[in-house]
PDB file with SEQRES, HELIX, SHEET and CRYST1 records, atoms N, CA, C and O in Angstrom:
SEQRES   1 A   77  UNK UNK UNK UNK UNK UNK UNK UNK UNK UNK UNK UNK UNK          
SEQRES   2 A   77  UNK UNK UNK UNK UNK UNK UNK UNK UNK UNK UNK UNK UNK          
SEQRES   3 A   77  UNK UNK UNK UNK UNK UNK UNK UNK UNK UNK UNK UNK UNK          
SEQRES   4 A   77  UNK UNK UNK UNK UNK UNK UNK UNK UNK UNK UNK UNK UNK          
SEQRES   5 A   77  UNK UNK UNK UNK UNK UNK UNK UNK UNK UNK UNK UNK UNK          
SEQRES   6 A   77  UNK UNK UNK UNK UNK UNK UNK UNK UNK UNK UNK UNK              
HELIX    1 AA1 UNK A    8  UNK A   11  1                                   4    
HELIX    2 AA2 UNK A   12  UNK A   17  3                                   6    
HELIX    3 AA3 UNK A   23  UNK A   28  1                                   6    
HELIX    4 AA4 UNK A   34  UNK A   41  1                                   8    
HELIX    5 AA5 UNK A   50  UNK A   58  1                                   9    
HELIX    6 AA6 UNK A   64  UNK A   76  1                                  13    
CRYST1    1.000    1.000    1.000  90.00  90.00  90.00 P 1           1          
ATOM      1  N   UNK A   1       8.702  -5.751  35.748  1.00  0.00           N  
ATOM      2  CA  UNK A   1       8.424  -6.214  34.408  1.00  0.00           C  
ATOM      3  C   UNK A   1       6.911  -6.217  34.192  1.00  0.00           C  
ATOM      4  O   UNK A   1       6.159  -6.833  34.947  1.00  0.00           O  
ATOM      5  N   UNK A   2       6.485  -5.513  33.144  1.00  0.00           N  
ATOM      6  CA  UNK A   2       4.798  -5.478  32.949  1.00  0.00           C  
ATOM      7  C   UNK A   2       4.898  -6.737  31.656  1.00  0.00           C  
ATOM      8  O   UNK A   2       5.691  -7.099  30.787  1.00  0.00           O  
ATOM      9  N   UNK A   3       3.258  -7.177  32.297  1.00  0.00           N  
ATOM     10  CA  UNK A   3       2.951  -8.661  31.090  1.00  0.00           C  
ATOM     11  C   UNK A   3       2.716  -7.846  30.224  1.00  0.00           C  
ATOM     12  O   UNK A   3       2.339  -6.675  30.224  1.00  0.00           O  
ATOM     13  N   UNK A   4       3.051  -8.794  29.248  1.00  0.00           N  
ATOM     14  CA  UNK A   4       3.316  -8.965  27.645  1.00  0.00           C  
ATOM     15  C   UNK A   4       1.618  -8.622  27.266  1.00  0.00           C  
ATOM     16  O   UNK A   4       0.678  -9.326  27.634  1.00  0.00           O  
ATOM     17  N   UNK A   5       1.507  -7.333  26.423  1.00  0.00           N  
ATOM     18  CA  UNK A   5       0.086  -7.734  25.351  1.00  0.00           C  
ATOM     19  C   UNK A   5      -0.241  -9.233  25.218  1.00  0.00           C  
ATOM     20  O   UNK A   5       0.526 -10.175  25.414  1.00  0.00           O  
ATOM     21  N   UNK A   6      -1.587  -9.267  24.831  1.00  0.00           N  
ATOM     22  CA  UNK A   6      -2.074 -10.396  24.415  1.00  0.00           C  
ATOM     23  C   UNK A   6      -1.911 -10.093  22.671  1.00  0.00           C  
ATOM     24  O   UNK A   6      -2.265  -9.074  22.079  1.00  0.00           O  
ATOM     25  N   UNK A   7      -1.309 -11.232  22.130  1.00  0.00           N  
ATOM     26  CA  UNK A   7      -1.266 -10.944  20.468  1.00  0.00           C  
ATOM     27  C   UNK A   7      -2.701 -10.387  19.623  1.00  0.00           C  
ATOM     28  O   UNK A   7      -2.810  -9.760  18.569  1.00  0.00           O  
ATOM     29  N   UNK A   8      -3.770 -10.935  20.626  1.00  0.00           N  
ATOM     30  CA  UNK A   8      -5.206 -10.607  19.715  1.00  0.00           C  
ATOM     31  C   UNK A   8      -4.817  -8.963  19.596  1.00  0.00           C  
ATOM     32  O   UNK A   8      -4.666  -8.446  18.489  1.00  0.00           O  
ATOM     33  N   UNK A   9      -4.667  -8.186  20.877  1.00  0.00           N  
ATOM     34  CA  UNK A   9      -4.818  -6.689  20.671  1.00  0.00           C  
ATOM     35  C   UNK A   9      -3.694  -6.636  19.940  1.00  0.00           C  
ATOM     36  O   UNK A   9      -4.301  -6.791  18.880  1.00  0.00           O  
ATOM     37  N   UNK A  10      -2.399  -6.536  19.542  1.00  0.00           N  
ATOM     38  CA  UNK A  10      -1.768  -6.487  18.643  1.00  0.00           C  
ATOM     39  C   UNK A  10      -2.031  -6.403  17.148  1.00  0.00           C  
ATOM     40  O   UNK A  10      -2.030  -5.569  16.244  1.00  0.00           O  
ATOM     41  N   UNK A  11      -2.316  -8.044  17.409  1.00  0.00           N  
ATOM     42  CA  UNK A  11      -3.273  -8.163  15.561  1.00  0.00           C  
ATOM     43  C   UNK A  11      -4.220  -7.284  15.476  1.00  0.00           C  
ATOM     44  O   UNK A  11      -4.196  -6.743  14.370  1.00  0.00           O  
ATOM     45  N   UNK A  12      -5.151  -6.850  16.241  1.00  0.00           N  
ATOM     46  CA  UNK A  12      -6.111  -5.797  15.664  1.00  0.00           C  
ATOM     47  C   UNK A  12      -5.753  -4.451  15.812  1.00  0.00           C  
ATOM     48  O   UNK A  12      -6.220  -3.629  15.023  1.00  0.00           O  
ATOM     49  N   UNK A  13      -4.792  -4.013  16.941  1.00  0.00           N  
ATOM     50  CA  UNK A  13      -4.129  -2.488  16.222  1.00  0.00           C  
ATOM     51  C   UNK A  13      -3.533  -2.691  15.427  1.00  0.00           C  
ATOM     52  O   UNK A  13      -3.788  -2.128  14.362  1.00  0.00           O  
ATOM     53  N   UNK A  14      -2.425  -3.600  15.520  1.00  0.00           N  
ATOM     54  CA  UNK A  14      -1.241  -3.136  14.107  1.00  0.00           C  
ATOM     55  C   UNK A  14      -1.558  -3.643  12.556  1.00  0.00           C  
ATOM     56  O   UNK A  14      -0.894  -3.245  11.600  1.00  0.00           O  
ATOM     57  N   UNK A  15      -2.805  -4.694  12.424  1.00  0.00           N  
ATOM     58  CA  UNK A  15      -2.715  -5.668  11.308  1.00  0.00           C  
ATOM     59  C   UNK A  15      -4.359  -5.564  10.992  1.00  0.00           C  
ATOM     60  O   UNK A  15      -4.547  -5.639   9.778  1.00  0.00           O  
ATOM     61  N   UNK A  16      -5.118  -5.470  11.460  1.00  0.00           N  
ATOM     62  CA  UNK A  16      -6.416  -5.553  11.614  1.00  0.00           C  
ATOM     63  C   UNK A  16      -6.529  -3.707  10.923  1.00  0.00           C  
ATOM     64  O   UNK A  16      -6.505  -3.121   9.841  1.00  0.00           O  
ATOM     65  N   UNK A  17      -6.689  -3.336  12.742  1.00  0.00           N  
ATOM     66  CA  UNK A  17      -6.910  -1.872  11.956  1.00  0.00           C  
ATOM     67  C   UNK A  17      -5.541  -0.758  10.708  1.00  0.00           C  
ATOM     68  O   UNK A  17      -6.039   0.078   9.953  1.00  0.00           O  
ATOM     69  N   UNK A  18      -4.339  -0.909  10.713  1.00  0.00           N  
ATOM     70  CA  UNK A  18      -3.783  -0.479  10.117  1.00  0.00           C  
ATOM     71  C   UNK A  18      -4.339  -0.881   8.750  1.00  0.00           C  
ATOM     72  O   UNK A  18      -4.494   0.026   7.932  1.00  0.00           O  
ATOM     73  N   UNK A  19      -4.667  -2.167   8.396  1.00  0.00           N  
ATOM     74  CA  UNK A  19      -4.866  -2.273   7.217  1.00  0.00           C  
ATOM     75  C   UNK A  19      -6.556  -2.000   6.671  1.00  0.00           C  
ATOM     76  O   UNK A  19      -7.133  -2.408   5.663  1.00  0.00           O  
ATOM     77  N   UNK A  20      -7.061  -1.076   7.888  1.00  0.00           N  
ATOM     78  CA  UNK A  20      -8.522  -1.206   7.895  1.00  0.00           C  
ATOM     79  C   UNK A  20     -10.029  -1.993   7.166  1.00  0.00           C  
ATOM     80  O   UNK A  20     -11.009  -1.772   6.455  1.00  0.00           O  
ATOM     81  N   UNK A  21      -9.260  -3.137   8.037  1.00  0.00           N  
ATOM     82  CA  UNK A  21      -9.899  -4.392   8.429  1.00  0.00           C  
ATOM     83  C   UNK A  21     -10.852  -4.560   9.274  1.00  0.00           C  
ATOM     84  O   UNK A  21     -10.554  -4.258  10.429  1.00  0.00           O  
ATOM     85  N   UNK A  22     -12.330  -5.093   9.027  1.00  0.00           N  
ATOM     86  CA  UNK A  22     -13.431  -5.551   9.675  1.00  0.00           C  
ATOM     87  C   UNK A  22     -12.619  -6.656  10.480  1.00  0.00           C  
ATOM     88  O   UNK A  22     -11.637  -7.317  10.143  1.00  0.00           O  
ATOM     89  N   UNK A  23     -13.237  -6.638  11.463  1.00  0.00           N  
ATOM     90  CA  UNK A  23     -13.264  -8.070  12.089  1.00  0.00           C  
ATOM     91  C   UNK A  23     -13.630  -9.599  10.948  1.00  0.00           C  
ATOM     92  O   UNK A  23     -13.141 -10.692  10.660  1.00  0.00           O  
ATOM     93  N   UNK A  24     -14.728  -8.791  10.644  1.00  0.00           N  
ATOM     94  CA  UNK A  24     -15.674  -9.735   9.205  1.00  0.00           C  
ATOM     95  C   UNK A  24     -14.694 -10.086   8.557  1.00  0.00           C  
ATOM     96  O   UNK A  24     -14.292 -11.246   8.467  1.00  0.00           O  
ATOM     97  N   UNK A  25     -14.251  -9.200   8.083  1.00  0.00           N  
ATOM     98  CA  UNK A  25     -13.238  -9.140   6.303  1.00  0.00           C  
ATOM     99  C   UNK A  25     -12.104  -9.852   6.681  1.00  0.00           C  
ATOM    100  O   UNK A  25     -11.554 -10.614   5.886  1.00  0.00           O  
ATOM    101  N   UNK A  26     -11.687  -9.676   7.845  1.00  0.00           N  
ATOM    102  CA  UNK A  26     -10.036 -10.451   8.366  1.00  0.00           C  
ATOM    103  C   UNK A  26     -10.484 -11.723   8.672  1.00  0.00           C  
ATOM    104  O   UNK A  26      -9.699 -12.576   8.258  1.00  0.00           O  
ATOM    105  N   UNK A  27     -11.488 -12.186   9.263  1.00  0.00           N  
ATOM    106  CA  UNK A  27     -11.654 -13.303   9.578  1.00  0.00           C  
ATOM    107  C   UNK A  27     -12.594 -14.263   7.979  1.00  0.00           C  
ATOM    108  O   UNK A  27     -12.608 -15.486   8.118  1.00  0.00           O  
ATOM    109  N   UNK A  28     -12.978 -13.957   7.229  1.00  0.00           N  
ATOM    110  CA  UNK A  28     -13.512 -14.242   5.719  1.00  0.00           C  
ATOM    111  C   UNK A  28     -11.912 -15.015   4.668  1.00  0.00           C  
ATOM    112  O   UNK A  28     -11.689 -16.019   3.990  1.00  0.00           O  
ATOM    113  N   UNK A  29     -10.941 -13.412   5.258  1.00  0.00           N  
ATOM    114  CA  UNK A  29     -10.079 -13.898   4.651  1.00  0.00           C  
ATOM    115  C   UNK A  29      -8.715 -14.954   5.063  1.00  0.00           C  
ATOM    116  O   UNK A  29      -7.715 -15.283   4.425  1.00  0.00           O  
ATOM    117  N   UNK A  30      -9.151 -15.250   6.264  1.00  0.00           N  
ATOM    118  CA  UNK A  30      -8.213 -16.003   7.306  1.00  0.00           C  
ATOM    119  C   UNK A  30      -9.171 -17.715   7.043  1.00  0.00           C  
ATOM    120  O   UNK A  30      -8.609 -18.704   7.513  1.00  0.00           O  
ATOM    121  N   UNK A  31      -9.961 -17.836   6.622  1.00  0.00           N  
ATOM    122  CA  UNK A  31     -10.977 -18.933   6.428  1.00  0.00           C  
ATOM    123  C   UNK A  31     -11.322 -18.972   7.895  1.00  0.00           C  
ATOM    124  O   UNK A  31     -10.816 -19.961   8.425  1.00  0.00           O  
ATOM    125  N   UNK A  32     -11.986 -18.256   8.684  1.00  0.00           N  
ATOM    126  CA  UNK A  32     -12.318 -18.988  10.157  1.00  0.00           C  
ATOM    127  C   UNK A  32     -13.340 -17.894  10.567  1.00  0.00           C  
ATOM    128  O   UNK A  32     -13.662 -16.788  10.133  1.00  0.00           O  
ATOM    129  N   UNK A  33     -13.662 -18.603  11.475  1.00  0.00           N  
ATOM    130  CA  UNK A  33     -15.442 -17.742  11.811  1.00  0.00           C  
ATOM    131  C   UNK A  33     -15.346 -16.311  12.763  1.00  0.00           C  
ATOM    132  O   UNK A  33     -14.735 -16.159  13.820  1.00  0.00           O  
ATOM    133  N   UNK A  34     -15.954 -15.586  12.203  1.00  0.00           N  
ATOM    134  CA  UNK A  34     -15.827 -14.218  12.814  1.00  0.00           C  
ATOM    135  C   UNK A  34     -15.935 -14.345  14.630  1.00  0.00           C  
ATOM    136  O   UNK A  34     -15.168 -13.848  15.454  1.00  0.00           O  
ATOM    137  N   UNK A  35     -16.992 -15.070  14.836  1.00  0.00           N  
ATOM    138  CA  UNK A  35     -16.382 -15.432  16.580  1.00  0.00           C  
ATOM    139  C   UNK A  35     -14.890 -15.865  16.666  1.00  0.00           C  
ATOM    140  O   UNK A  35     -14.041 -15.059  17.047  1.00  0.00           O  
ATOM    141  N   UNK A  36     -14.564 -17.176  16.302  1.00  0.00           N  
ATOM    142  CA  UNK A  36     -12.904 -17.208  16.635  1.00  0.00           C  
ATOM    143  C   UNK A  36     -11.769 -16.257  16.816  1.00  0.00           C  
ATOM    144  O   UNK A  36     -10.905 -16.195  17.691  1.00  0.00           O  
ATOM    145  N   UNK A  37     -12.079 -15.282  15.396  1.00  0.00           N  
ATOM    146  CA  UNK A  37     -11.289 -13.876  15.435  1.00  0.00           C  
ATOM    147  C   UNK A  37     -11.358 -13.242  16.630  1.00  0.00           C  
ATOM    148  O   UNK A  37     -10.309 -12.936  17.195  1.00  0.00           O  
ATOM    149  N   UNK A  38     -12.668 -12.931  17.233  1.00  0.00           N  
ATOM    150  CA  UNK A  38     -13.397 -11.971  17.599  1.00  0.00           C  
ATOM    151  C   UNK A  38     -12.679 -12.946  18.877  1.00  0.00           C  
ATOM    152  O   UNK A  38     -11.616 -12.400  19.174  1.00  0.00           O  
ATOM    153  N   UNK A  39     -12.845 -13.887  19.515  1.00  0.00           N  
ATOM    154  CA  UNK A  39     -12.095 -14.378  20.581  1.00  0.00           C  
ATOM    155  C   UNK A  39     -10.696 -14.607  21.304  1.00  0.00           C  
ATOM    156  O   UNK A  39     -10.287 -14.812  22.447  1.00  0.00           O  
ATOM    157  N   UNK A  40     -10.072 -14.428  19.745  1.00  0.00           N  
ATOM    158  CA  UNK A  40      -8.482 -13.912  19.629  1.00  0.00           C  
ATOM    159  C   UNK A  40      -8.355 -12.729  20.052  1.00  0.00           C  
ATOM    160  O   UNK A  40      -7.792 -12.545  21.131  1.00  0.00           O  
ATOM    161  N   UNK A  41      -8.834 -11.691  19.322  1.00  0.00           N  
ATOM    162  CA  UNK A  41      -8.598 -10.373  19.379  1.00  0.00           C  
ATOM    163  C   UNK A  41      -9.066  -9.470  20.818  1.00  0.00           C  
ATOM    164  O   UNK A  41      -8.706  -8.305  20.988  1.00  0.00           O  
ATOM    165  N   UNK A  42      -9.847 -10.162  21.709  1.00  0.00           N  
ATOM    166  CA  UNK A  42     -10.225 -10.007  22.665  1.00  0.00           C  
ATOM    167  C   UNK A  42      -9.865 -10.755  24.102  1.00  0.00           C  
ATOM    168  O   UNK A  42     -10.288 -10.598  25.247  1.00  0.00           O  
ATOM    169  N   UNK A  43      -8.715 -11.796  23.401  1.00  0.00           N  
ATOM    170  CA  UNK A  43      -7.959 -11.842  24.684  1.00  0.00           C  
ATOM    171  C   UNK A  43      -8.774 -13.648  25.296  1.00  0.00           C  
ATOM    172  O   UNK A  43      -8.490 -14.279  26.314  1.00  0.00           O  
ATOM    173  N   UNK A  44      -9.517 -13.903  24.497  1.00  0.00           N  
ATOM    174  CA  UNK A  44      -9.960 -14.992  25.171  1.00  0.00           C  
ATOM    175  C   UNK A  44     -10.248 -16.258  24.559  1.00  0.00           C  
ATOM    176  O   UNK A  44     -11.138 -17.062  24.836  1.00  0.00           O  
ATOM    177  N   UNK A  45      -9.048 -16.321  23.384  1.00  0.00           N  
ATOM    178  CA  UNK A  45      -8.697 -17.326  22.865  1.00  0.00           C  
ATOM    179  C   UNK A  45      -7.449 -17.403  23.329  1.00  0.00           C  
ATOM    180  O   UNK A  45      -7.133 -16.931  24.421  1.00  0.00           O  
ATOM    181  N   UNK A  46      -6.474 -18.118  22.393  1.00  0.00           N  
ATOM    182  CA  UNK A  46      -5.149 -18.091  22.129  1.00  0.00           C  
ATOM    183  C   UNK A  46      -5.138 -18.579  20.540  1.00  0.00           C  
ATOM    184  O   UNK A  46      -6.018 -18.502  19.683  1.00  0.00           O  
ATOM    185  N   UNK A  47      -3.543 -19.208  20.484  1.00  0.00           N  
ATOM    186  CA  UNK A  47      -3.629 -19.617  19.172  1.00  0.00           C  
ATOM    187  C   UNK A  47      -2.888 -20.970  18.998  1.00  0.00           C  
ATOM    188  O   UNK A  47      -1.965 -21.312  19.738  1.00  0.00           O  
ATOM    189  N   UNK A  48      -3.300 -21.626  18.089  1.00  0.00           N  
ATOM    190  CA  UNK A  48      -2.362 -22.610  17.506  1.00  0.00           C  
ATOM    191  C   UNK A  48      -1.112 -22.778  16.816  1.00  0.00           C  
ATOM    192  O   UNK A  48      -0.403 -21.846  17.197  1.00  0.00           O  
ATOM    193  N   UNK A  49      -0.463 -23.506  15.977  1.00  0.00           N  
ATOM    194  CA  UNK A  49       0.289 -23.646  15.194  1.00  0.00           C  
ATOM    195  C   UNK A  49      -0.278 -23.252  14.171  1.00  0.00           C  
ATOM    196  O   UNK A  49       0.130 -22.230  13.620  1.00  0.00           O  
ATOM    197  N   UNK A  50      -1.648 -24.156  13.530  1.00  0.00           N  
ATOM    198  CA  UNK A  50      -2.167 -23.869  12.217  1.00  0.00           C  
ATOM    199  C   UNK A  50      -2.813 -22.455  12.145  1.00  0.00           C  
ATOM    200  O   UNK A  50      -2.817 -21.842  11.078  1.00  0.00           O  
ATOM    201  N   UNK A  51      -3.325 -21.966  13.207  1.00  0.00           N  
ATOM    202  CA  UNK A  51      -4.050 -20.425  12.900  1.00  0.00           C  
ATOM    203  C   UNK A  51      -2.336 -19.757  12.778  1.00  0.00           C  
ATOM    204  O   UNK A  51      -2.196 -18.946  11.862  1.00  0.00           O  
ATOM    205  N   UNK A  52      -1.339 -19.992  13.455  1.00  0.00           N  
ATOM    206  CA  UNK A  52       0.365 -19.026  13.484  1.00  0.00           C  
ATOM    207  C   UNK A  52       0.435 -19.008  11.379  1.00  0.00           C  
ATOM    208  O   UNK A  52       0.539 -18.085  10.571  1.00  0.00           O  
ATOM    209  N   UNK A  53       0.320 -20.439  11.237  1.00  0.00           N  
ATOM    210  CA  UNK A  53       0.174 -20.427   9.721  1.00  0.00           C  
ATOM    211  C   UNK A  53      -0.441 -19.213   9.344  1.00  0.00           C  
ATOM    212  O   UNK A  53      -0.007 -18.086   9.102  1.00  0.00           O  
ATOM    213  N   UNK A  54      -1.954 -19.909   9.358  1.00  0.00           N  
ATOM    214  CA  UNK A  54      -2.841 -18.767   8.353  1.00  0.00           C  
ATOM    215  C   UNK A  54      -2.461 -17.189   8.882  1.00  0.00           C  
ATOM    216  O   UNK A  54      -2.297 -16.293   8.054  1.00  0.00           O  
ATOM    217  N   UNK A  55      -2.356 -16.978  10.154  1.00  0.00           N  
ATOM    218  CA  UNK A  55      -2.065 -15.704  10.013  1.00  0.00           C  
ATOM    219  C   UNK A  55      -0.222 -14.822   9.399  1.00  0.00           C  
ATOM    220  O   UNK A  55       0.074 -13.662   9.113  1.00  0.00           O  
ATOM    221  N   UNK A  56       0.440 -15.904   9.436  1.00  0.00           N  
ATOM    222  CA  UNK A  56       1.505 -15.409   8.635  1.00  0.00           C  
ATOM    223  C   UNK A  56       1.587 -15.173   7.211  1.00  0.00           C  
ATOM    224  O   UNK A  56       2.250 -14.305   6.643  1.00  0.00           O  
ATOM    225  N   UNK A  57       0.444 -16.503   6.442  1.00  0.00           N  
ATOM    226  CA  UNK A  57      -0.439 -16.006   5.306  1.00  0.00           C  
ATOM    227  C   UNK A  57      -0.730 -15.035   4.684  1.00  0.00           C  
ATOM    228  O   UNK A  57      -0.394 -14.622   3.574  1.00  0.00           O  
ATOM    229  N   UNK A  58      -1.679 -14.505   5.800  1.00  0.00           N  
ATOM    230  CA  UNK A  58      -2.444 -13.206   5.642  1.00  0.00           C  
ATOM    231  C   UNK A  58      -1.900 -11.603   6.020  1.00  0.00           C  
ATOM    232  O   UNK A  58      -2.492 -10.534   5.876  1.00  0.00           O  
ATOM    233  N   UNK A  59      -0.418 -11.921   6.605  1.00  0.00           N  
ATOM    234  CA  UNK A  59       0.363 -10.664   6.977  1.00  0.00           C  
ATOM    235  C   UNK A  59       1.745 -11.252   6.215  1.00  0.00           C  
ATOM    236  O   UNK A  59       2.304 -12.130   6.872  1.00  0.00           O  
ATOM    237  N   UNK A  60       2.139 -11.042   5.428  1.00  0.00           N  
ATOM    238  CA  UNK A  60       2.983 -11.458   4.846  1.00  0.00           C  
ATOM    239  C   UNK A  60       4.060 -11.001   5.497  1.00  0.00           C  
ATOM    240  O   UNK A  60       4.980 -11.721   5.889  1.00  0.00           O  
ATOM    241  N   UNK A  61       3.987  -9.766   5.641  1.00  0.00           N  
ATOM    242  CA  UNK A  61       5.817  -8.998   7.189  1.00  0.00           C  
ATOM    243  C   UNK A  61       5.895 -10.150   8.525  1.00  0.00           C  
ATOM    244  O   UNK A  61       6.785 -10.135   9.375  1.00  0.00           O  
ATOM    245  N   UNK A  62       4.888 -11.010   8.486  1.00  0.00           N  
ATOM    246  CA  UNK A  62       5.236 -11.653   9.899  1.00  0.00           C  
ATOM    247  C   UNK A  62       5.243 -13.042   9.550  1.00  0.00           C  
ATOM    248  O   UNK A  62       4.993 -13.440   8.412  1.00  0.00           O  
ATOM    249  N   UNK A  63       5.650 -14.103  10.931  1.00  0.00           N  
ATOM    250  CA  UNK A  63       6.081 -15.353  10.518  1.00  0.00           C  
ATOM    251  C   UNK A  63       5.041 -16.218  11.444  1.00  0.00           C  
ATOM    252  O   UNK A  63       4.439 -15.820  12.442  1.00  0.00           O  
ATOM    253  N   UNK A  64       5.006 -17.345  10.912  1.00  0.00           N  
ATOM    254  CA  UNK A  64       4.253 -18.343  12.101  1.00  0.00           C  
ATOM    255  C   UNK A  64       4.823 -18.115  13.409  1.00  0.00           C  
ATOM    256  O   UNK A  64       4.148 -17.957  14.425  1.00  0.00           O  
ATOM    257  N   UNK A  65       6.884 -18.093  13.324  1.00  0.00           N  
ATOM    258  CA  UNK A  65       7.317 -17.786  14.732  1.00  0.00           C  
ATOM    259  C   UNK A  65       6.527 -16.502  15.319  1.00  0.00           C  
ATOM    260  O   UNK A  65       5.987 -16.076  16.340  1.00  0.00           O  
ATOM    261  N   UNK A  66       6.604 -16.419  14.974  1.00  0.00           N  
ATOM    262  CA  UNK A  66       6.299 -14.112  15.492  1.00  0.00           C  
ATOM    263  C   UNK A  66       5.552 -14.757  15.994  1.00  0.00           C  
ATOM    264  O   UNK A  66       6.023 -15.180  17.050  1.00  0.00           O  
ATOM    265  N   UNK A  67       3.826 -15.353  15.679  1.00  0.00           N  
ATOM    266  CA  UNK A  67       3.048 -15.289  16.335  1.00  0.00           C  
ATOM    267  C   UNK A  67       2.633 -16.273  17.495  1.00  0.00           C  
ATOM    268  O   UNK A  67       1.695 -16.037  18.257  1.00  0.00           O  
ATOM    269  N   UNK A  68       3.600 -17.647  17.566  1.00  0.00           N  
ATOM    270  CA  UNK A  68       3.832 -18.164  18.291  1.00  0.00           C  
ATOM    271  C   UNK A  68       4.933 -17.857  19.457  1.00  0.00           C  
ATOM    272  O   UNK A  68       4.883 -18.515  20.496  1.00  0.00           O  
ATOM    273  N   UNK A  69       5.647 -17.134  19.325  1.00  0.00           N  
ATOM    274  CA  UNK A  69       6.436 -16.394  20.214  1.00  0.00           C  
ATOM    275  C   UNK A  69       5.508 -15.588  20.929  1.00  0.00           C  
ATOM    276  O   UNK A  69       5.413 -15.521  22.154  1.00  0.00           O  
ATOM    277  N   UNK A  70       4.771 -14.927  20.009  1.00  0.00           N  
ATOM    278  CA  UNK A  70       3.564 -13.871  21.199  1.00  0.00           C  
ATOM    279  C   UNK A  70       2.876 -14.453  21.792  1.00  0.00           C  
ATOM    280  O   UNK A  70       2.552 -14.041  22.906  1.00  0.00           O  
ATOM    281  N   UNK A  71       2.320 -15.786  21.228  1.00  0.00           N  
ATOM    282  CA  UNK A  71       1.245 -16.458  22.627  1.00  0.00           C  
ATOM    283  C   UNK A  71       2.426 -17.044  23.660  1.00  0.00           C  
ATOM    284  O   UNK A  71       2.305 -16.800  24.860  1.00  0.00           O  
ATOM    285  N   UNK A  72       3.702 -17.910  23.125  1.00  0.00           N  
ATOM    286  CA  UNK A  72       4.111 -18.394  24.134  1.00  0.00           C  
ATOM    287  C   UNK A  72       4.757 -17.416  25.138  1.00  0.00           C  
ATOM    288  O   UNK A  72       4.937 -17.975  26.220  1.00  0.00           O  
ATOM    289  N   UNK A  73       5.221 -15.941  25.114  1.00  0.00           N  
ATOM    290  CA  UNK A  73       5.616 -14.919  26.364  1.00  0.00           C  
ATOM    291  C   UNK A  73       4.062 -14.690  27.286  1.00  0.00           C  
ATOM    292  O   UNK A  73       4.031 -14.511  28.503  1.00  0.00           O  
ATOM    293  N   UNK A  74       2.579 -14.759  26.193  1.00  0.00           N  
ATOM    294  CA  UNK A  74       1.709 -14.547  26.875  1.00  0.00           C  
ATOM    295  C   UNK A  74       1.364 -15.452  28.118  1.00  0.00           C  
ATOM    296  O   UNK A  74       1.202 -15.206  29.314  1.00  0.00           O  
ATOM    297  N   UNK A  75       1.320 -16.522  27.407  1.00  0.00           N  
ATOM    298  CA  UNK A  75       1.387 -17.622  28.089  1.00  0.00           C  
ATOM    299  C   UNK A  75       2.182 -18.110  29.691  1.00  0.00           C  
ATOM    300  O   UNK A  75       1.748 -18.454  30.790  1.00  0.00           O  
ATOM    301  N   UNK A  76       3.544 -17.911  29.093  1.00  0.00           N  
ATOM    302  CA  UNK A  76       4.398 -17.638  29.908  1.00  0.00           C  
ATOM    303  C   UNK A  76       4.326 -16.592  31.632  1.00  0.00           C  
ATOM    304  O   UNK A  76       4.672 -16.995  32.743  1.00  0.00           O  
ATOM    305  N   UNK A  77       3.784 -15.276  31.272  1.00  0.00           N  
ATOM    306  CA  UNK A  77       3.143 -14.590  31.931  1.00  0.00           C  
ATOM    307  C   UNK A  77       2.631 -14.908  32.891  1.00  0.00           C  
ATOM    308  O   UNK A  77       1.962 -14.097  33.531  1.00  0.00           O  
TER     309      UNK A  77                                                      
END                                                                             
């Protein structure tokens, strides 16, 4: 069994860059500071409940679960 992606690289191939998204511009429009993003997306954050919010917000195809399911298999790992 190979570990699970980390959701940051996820969010920035599938949601980030598909929708060709700055780091800047995604994190402007997420209300939170371009480091935080930038610490998600690189594997050396994680996430909360309230960021699972805002980012289900801001991707409307996905859910707070979705993205709490991806940290908790990461996690899990």
């Amino acid at each position: 069994m190979h570990s699970p992606s980390h959701l940051g690289k996820i969010l920035k191939g599938l949601y980030l860059d598909g929708a060709d998204l700055t780091v800047t511009q995604a994190a402007g429009a997420l209300g939170i500071s371009r480091k935080t993003l930038s610490q998600i997306i690189n594997g050396h954050a994680g996430i909360s409940a309230p960021m699972a919010l805002l980012l289900a917000q801001a991707f409307p195809t996905t859910t707070p679960q979705l993205w709490l399911n991806l940290q908790l298999q990461y996690d899990l790992w």
